[in-house]
C-alpha positions in Angstrom: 230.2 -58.9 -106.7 229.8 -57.0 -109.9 232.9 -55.4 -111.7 233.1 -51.4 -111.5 231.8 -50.4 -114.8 234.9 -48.0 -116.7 233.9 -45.1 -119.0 236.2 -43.3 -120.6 237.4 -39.9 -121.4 235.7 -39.7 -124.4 232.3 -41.1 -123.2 232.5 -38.6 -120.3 233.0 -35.6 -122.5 230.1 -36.5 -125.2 227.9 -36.6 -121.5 229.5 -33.5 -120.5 228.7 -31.7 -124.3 225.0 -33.4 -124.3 224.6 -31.6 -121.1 226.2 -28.0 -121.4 226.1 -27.6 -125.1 222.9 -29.5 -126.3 220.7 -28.1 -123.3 219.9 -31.8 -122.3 219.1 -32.6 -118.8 221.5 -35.1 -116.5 218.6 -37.6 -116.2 218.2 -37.8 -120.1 222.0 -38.2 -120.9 222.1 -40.8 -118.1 219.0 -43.1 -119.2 220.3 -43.0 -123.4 224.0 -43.6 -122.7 223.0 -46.0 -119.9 225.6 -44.1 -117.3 225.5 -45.1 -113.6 223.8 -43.3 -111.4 227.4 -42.4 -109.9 228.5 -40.7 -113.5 225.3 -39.1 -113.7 226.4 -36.8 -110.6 229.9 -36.0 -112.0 228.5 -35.1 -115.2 227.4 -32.1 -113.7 230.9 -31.2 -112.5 233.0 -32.3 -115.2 234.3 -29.2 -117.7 235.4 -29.2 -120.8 239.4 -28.9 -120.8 240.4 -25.2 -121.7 241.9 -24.5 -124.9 244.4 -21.8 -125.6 244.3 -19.5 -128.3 
């Protein structure tokens, strides 16, 4: 049995900004940062944390 691959904050927040900001699709960010297919669904649902002004 394999080891559940980690990613962290950082990792899922460039996906994230690839996605919403860059107008990249899910499969694109996926395949180039080599994401699971797993993360590639919560990419979609992730947001960027809110900052106050």
């Amino acid at each position: 049995m394999t080891a559940k691959k980690q990613y962290t904050k950082e990792l899922k927040l460039d996906a994230v900004g690839l996605v919403l900001d860059q107008g990249h699709t899910t499969s694109e960010v996926s395949r180039s940062l080599e994401i699971s297919v797993n993360q590639h669904a919560k990419i979609t649902t992730y947001q960027h944390p809110k900052v106050s002004s």
